[in-house]
PAZANU-976748 format. One record per residue: chain; x, y, z of N, C-alpha, C, O, CB in turn; residue number from 1; residue in three letters. Coordinates in steps of 0.02 Angstrom, whole numbers, plus 50000, padded with zeros to 5 digits. Glycine has a CB too. Example, Ala and Ser with C-alpha at 12.3 -4.5 7.8 and 13.67 -1.06 7.14 Angstrom:
REM residues 2
[rec 'A', [50660, 49716, 50390], [50615, 49775, 50390], [50660, 49835, 50390], [50712, 49834, 50423], [50565, 49776, 50452], 1, 'ALA']
[rec 'A', [50642, 49888, 50354], [50684, 49947, 50357], [50645, 50002, 50394], [50670, 50057, 50402], [50704, 49970, 50286], 2, 'SER']
***
This chain:
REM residues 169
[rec 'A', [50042, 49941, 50000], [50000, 50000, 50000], [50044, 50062, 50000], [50085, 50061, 50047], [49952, 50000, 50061], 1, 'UNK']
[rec 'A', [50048, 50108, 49966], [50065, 50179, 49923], [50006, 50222, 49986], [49945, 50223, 49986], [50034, 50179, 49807], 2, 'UNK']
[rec 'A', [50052, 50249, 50029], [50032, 50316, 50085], [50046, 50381, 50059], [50103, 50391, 50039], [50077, 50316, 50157], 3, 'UNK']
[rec 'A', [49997, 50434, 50056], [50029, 50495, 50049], [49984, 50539, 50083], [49928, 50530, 50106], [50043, 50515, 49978], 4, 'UNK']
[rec 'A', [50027, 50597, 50082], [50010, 50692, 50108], [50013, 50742, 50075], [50040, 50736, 50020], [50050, 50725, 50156], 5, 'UNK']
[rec 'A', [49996, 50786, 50089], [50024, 50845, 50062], [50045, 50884, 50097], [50009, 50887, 50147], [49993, 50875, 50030], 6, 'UNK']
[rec 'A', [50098, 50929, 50100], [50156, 50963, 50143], [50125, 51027, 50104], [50091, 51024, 50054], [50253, 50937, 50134], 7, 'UNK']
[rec 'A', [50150, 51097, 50146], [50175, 51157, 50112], [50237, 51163, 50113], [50275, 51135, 50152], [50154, 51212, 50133], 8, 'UNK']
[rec 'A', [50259, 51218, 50047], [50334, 51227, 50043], [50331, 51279, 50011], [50278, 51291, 49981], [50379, 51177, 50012], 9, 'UNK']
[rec 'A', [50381, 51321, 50008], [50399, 51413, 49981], [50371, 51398, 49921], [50336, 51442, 49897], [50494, 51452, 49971], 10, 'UNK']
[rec 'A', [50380, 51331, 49881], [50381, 51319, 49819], [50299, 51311, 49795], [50279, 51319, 49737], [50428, 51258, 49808], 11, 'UNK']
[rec 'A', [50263, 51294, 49846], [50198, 51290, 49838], [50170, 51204, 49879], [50209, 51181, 49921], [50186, 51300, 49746], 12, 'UNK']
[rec 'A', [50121, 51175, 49869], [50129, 51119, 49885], [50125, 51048, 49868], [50087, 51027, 49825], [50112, 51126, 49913], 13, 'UNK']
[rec 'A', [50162, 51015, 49899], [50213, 50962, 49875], [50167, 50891, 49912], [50137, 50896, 49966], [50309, 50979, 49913], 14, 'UNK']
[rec 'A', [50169, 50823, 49865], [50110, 50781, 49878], [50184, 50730, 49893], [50232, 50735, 49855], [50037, 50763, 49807], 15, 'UNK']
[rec 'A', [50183, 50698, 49933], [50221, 50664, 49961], [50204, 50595, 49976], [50162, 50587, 50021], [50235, 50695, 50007], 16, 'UNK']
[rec 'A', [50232, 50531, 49940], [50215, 50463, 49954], [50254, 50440, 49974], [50309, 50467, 49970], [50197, 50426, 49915], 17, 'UNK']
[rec 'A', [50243, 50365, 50015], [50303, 50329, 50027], [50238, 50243, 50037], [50177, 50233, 50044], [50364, 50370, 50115], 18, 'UNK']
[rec 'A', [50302, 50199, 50032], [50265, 50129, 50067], [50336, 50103, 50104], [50387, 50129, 50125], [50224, 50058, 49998], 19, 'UNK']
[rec 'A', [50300, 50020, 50096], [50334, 49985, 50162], [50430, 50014, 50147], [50467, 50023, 50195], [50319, 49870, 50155], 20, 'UNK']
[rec 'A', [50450, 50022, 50082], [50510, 50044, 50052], [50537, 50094, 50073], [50592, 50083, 50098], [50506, 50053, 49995], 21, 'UNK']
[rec 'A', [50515, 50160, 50073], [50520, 50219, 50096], [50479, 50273, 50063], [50419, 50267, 50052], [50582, 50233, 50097], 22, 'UNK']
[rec 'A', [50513, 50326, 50049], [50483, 50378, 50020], [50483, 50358, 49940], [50538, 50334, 49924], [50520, 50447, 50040], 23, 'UNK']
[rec 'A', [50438, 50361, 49889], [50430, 50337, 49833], [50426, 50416, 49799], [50459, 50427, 49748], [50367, 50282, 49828], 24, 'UNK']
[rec 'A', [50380, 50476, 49834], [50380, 50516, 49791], [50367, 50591, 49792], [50314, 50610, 49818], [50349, 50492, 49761], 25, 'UNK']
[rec 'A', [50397, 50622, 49775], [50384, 50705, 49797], [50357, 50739, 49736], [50387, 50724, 49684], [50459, 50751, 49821], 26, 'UNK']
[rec 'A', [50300, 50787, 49730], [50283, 50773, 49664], [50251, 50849, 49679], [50226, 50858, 49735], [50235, 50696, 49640], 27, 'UNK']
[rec 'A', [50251, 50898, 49634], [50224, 50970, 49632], [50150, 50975, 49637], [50112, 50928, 49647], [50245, 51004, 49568], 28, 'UNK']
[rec 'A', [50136, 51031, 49628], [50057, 51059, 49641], [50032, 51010, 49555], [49995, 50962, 49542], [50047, 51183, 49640], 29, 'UNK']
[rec 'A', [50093, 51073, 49506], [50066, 51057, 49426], [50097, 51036, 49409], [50134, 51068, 49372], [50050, 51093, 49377], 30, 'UNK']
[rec 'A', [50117, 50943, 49423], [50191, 50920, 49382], [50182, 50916, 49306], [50126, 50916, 49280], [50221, 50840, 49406], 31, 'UNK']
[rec 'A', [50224, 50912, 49280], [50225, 50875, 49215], [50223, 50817, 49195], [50227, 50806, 49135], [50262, 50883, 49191], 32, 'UNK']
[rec 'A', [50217, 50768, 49239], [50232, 50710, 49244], [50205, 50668, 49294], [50238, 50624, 49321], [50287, 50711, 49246], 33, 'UNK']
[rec 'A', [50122, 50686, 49314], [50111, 50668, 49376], [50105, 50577, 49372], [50085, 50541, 49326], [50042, 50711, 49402], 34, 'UNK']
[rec 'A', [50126, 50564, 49427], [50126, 50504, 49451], [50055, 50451, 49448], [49996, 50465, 49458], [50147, 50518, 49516], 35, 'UNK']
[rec 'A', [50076, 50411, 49436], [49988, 50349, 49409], [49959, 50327, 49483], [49984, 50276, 49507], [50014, 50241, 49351], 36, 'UNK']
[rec 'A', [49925, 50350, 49509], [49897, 50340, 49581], [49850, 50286, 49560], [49805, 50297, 49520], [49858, 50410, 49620], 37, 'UNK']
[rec 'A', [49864, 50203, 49599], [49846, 50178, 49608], [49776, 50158, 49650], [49750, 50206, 49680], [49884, 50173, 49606], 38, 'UNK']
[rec 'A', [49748, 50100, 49656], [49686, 50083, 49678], [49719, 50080, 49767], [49683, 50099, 49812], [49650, 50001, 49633], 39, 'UNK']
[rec 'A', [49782, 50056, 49779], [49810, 50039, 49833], [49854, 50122, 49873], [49907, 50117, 49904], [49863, 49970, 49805], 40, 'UNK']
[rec 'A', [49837, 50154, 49868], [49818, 50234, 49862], [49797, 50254, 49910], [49738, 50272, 49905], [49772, 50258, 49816], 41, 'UNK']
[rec 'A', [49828, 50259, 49977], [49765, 50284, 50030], [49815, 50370, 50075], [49876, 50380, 50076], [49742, 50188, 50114], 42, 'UNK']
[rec 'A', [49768, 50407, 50098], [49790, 50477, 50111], [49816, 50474, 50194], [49773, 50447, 50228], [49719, 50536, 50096], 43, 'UNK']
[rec 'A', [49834, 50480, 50206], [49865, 50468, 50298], [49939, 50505, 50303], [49959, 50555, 50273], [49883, 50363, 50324], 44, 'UNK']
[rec 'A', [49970, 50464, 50350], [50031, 50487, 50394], [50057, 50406, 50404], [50033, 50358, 50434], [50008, 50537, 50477], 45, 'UNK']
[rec 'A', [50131, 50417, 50354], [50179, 50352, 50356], [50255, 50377, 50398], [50268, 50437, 50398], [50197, 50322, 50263], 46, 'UNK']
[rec 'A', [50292, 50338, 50425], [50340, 50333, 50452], [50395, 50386, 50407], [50441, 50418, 50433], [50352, 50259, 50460], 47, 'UNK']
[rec 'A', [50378, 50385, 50345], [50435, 50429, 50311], [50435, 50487, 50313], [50485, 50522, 50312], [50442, 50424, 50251], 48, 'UNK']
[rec 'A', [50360, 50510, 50319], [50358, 50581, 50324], [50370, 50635, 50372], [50363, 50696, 50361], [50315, 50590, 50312], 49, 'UNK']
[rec 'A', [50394, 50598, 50440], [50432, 50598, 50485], [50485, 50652, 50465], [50483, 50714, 50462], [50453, 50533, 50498], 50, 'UNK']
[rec 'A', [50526, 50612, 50454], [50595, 50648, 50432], [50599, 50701, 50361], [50630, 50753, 50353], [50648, 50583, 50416], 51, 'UNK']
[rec 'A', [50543, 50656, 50308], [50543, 50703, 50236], [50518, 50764, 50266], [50548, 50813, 50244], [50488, 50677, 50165], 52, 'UNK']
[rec 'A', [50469, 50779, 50316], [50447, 50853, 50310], [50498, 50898, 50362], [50494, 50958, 50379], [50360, 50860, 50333], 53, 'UNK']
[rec 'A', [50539, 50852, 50377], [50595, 50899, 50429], [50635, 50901, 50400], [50656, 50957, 50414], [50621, 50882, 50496], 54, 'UNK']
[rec 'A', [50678, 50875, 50356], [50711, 50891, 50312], [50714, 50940, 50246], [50759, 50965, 50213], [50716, 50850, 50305], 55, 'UNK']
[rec 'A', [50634, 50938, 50244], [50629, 50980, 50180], [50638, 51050, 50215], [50679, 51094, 50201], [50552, 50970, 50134], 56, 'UNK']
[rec 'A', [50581, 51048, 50270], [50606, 51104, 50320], [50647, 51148, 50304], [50644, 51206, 50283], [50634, 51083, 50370], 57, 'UNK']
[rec 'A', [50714, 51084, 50328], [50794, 51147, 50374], [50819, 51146, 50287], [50851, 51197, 50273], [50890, 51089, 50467], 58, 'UNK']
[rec 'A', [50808, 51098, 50227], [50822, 51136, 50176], [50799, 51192, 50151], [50844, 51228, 50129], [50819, 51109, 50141], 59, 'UNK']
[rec 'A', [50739, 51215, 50146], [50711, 51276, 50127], [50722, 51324, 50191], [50685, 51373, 50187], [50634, 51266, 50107], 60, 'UNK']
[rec 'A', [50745, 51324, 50222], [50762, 51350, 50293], [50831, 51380, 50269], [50842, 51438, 50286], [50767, 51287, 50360], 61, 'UNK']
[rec 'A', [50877, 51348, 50231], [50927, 51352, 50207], [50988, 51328, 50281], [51040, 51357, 50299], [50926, 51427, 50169], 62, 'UNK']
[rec 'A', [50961, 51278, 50303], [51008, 51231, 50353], [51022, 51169, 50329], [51072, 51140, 50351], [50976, 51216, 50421], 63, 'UNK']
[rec 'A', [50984, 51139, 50281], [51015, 51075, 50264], [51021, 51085, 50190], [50988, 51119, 50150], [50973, 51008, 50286], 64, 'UNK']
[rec 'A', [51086, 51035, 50181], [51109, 51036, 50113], [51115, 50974, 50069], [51120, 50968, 50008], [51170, 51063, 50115], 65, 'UNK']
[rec 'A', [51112, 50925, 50125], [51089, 50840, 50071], [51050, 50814, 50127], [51049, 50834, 50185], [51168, 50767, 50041], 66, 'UNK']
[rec 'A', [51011, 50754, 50095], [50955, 50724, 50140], [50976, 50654, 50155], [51016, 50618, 50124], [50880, 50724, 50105], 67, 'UNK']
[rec 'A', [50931, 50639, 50223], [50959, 50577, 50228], [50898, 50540, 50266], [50885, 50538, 50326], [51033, 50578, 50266], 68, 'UNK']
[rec 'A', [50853, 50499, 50191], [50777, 50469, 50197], [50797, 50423, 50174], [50848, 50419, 50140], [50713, 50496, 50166], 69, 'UNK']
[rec 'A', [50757, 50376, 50189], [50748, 50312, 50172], [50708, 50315, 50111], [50648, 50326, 50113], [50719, 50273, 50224], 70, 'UNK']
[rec 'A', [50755, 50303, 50036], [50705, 50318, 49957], [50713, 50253, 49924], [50755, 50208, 49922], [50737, 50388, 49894], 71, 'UNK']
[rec 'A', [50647, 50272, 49895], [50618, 50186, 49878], [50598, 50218, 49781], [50558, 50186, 49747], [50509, 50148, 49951], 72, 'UNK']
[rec 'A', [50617, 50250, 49766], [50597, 50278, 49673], [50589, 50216, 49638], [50630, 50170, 49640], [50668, 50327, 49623], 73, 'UNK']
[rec 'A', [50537, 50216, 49606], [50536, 50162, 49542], [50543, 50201, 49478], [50528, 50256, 49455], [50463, 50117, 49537], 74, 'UNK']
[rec 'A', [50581, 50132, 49456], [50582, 50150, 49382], [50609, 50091, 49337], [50595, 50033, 49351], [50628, 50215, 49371], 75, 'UNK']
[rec 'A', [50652, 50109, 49280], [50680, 50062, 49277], [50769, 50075, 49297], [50784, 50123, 49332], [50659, 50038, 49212], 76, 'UNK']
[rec 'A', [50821, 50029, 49271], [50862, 49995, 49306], [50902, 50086, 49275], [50912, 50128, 49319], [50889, 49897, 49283], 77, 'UNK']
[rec 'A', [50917, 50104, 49205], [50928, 50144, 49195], [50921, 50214, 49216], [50969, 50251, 49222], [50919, 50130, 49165], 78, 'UNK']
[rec 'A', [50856, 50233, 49229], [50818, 50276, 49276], [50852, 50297, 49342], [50877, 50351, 49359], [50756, 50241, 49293], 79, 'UNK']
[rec 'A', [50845, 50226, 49380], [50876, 50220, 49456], [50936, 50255, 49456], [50951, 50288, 49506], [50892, 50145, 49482], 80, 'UNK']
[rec 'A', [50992, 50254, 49381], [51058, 50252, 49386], [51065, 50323, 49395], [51102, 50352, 49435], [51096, 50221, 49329], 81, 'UNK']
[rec 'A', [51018, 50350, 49347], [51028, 50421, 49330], [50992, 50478, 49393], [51006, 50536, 49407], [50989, 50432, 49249], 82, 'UNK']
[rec 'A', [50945, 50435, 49420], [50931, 50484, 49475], [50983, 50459, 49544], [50989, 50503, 49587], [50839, 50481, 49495], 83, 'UNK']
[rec 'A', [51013, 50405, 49555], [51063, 50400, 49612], [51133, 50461, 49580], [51171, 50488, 49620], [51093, 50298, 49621], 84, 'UNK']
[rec 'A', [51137, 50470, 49522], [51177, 50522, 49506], [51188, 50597, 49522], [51229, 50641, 49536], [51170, 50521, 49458], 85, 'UNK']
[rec 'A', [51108, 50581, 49508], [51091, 50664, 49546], [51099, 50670, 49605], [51101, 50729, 49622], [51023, 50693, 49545], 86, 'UNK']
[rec 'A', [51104, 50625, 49654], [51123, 50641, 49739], [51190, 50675, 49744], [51207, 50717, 49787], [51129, 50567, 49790], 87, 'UNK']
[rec 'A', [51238, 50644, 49680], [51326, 50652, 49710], [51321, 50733, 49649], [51361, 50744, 49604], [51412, 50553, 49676], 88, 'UNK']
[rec 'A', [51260, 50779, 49667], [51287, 50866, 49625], [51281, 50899, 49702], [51237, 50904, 49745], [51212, 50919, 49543], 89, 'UNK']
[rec 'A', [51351, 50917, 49695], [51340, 50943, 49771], [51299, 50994, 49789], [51283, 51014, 49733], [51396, 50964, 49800], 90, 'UNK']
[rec 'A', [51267, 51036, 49834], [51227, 51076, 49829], [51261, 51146, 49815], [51317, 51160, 49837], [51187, 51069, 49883], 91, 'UNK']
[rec 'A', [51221, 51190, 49775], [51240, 51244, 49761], [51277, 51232, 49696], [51307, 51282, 49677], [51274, 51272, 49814], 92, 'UNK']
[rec 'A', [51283, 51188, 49664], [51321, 51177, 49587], [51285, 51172, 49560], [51228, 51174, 49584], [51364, 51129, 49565], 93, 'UNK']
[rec 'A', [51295, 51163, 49497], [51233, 51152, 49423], [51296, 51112, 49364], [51341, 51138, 49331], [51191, 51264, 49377], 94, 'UNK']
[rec 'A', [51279, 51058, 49366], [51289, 51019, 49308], [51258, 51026, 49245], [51207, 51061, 49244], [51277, 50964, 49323], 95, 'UNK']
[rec 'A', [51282, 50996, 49177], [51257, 50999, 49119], [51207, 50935, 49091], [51216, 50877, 49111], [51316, 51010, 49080], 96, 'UNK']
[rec 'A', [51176, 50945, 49065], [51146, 50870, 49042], [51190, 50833, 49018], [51170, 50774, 49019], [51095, 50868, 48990], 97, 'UNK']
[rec 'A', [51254, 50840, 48992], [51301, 50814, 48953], [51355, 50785, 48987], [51384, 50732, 48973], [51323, 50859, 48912], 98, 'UNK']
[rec 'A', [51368, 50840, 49053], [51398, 50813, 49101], [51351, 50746, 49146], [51375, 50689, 49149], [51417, 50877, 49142], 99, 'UNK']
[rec 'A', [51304, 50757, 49167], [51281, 50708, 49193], [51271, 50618, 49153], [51266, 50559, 49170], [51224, 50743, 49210], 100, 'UNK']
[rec 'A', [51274, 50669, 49082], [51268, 50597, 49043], [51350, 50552, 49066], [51351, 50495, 49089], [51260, 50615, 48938], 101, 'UNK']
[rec 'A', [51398, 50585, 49056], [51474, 50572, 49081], [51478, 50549, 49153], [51531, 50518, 49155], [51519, 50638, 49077], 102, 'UNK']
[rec 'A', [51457, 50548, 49198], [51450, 50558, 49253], [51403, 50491, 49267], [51415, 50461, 49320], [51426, 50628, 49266], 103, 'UNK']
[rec 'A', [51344, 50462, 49217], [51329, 50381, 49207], [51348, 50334, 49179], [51334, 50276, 49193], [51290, 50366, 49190], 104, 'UNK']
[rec 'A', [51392, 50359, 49126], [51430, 50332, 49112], [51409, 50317, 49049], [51431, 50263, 49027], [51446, 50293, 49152], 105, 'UNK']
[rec 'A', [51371, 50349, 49010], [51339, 50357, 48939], [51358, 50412, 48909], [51308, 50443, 48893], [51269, 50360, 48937], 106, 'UNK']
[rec 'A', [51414, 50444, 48891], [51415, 50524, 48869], [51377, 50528, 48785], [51365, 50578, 48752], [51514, 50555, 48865], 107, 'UNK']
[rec 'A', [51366, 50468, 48772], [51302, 50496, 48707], [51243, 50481, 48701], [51205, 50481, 48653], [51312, 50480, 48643], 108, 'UNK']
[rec 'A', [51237, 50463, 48769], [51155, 50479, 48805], [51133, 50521, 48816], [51075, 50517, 48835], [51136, 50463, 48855], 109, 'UNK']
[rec 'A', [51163, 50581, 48811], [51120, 50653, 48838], [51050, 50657, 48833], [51027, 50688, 48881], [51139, 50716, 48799], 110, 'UNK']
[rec 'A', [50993, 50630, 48779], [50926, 50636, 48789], [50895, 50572, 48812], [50835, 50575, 48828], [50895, 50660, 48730], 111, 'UNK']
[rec 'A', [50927, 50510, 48816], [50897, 50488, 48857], [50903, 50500, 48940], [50859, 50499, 48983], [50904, 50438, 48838], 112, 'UNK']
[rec 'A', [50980, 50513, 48947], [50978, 50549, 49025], [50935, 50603, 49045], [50909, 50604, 49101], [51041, 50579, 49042], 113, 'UNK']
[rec 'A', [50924, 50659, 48994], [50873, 50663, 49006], [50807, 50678, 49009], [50775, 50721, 49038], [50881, 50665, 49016], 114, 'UNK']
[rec 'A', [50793, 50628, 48971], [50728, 50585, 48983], [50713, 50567, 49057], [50667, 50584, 49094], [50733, 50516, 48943], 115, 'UNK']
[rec 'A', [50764, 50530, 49065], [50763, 50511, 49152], [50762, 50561, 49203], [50736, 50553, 49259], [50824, 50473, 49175], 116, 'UNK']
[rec 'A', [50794, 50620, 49181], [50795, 50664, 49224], [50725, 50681, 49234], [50694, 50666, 49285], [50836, 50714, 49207], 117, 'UNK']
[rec 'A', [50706, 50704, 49199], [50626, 50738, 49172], [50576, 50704, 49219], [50527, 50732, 49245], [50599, 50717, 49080], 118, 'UNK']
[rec 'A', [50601, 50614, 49229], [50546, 50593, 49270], [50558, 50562, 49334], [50528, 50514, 49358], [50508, 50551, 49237], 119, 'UNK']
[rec 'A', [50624, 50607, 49369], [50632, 50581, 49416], [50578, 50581, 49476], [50537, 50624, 49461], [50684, 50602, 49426], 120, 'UNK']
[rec 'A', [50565, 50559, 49522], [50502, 50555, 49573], [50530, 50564, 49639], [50498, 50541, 49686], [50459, 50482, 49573], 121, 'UNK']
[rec 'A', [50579, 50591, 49649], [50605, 50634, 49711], [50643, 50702, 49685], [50703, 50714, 49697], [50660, 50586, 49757], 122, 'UNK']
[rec 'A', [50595, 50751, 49643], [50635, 50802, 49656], [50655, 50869, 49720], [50608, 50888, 49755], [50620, 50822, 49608], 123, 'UNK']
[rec 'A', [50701, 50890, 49728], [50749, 50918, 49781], [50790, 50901, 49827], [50841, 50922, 49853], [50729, 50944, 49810], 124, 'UNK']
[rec 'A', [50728, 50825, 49832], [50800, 50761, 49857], [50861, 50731, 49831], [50918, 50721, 49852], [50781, 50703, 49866], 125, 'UNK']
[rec 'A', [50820, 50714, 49763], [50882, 50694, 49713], [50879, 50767, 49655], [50837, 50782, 49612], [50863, 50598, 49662], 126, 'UNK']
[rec 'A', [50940, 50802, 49679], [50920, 50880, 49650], [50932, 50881, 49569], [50981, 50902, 49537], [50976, 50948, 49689], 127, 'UNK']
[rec 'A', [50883, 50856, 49550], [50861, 50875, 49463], [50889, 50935, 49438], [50926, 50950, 49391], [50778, 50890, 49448], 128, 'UNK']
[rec 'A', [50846, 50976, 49504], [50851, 51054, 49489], [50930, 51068, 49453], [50931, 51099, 49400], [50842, 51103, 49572], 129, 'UNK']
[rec 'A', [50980, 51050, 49477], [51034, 51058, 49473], [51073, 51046, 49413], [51133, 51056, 49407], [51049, 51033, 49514], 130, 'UNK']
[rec 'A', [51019, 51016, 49352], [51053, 51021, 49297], [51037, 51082, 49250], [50986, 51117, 49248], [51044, 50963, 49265], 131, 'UNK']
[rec 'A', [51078, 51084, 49223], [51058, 51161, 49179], [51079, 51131, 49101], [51105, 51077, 49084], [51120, 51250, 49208], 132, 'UNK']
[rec 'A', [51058, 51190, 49061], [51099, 51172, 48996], [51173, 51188, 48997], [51212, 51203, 49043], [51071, 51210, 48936], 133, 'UNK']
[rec 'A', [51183, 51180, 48914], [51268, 51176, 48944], [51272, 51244, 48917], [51330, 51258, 48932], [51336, 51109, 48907], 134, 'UNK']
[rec 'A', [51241, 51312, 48877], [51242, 51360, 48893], [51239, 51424, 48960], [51241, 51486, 48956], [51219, 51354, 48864], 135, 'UNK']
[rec 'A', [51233, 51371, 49028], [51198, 51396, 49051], [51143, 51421, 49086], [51142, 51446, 49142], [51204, 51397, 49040], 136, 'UNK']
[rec 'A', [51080, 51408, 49032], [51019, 51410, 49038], [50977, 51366, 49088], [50992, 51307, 49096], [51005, 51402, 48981], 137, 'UNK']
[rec 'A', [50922, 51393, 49123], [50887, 51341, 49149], [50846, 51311, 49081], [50835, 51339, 49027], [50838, 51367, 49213], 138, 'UNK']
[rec 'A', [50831, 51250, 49101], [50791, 51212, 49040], [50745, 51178, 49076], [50754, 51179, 49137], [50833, 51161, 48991], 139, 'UNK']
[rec 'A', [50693, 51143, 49053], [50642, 51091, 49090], [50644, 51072, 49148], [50686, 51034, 49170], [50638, 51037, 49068], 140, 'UNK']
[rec 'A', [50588, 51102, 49184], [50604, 51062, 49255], [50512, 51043, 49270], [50472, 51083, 49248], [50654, 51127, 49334], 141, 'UNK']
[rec 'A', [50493, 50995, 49299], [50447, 50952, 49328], [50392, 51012, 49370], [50330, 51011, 49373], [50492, 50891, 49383], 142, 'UNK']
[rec 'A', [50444, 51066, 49400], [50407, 51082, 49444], [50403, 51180, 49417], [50383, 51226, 49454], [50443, 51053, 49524], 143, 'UNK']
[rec 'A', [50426, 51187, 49349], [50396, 51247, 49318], [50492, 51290, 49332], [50520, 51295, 49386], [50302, 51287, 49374], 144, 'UNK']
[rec 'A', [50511, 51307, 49287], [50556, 51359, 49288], [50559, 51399, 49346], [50608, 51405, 49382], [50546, 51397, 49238], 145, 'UNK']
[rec 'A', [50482, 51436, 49355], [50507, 51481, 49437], [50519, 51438, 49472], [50567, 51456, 49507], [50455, 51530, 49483], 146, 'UNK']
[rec 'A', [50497, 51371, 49491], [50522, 51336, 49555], [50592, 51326, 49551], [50628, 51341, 49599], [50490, 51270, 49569], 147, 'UNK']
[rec 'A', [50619, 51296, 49487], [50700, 51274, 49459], [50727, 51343, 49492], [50768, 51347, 49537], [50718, 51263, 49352], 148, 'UNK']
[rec 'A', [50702, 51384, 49468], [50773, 51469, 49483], [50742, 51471, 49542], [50748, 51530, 49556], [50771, 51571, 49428], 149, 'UNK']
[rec 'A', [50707, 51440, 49596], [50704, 51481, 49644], [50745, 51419, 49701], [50784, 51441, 49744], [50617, 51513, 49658], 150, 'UNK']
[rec 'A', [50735, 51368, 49696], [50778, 51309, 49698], [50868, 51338, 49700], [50905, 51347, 49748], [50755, 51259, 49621], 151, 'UNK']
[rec 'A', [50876, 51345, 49648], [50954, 51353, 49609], [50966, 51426, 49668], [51010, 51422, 49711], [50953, 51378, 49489], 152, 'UNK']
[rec 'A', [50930, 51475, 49664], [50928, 51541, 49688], [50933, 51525, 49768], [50970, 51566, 49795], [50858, 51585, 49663], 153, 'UNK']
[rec 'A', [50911, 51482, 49808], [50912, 51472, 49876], [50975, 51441, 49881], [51011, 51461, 49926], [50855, 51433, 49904], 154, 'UNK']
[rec 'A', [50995, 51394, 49843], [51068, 51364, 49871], [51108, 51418, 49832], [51156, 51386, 49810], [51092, 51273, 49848], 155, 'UNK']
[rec 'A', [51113, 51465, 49818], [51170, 51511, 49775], [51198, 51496, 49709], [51246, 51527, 49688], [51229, 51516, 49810], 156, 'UNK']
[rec 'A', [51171, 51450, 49679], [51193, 51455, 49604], [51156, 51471, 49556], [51156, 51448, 49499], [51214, 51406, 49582], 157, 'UNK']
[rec 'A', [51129, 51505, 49576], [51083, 51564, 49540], [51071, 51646, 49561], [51052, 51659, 49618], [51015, 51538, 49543], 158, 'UNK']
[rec 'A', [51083, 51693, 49516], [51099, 51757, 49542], [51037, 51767, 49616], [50978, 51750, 49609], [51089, 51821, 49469], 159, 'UNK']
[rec 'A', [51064, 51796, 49682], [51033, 51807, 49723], [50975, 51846, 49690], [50925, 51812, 49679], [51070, 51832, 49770], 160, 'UNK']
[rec 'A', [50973, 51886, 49679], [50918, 51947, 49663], [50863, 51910, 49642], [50808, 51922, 49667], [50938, 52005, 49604], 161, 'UNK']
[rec 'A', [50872, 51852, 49585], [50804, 51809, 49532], [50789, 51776, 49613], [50728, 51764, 49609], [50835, 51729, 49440], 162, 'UNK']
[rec 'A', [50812, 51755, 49684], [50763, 51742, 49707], [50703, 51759, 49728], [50657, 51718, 49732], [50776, 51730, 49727], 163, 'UNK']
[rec 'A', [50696, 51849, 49749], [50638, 51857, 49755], [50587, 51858, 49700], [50527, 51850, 49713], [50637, 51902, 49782], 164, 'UNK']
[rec 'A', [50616, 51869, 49626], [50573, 51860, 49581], [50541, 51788, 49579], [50481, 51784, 49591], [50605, 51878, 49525], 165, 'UNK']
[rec 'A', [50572, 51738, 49565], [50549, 51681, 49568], [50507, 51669, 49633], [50462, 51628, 49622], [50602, 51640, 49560], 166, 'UNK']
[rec 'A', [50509, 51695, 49703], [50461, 51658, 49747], [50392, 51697, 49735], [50333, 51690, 49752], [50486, 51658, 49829], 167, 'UNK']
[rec 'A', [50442, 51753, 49688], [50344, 51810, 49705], [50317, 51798, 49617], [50278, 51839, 49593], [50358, 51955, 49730], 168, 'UNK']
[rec 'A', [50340, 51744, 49577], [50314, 51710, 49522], [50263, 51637, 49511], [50247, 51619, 49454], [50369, 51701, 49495], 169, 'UNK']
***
């Protein structure tokens, strides 16, 4: 059985699952990608959310800088690889899609990496946010561009100033 909540966050609010595994999923107000909610689907308070909502906390708090939950993501075997990748961008950096493809060990995978990126099911835990293009640019994110720059903008790798734009976007 698949448990979930919904939390608030600066970012807006965030629907939060987990089962007997751990946390399975953090998922936006308007994802792009929302998650297939099953018949086995029920709304409560699980053991994970314990720690996920204190952690998300002292991160948006700007006290914590990596997490440490018990994550249970499905996908497939490829998927798994590319979002355990995203844990080792340290916070406050921004990788390339190209780099990250290097970094799985596919460097002419870039669109299927990401692909994977696109549907990872723990984002800020496993910080997505953190890839950029290789111009630069923010590009696609799950949870809408202002959340990405306001994300990037709270840990400092994004000009301070775009944060108040982005939280008041």
């Amino acid at each position: 059985m698949t448990t979930y909540t919904h939390i608030h966050s600066p970012v807006g609010p965030l629907l939060l699952a987990a089962d007997d595994d751990g946390l399975r999923l953090i998922e936006f107000d308007t994802p792009r990608h929302p998650a297939r909610r099953g018949e086995d689907w029920r709304e409560g308070e699980h053991p994970a959310f314990v720690p996920a909502r204190a952690q998300l906390g002292e991160y948006f708090d700007g006290q914590r800088r990596s997490f440490e939950l018990p994550l249970a993501p499905r996908g497939t075997q490829f998927q798994r690889e590319v979002w355990q990748t995203l844990a080792s961008i340290p916070y406050g950096e921004t990788i390339s899609y190209a780099q990250l493809a290097t970094r799985v060990g596919k460097p002419r995978a870039m669109r299927a990496v990401g692909a994977a990126n696109s549907r990872n099911p723990l984002p800020i835990v496993l910080p997505c946010h953190r890839v950029i293009g290789a111009d630069g640019s923010l590009t696609g994110f799950g949870g809408g561009l202002p959340t990405k720059q306001f994300l990037l903008a709270l840990e400092g790798a994004w000009p301070r100033g775009d944060l108040f734009a982005a939280r008041a976007g």
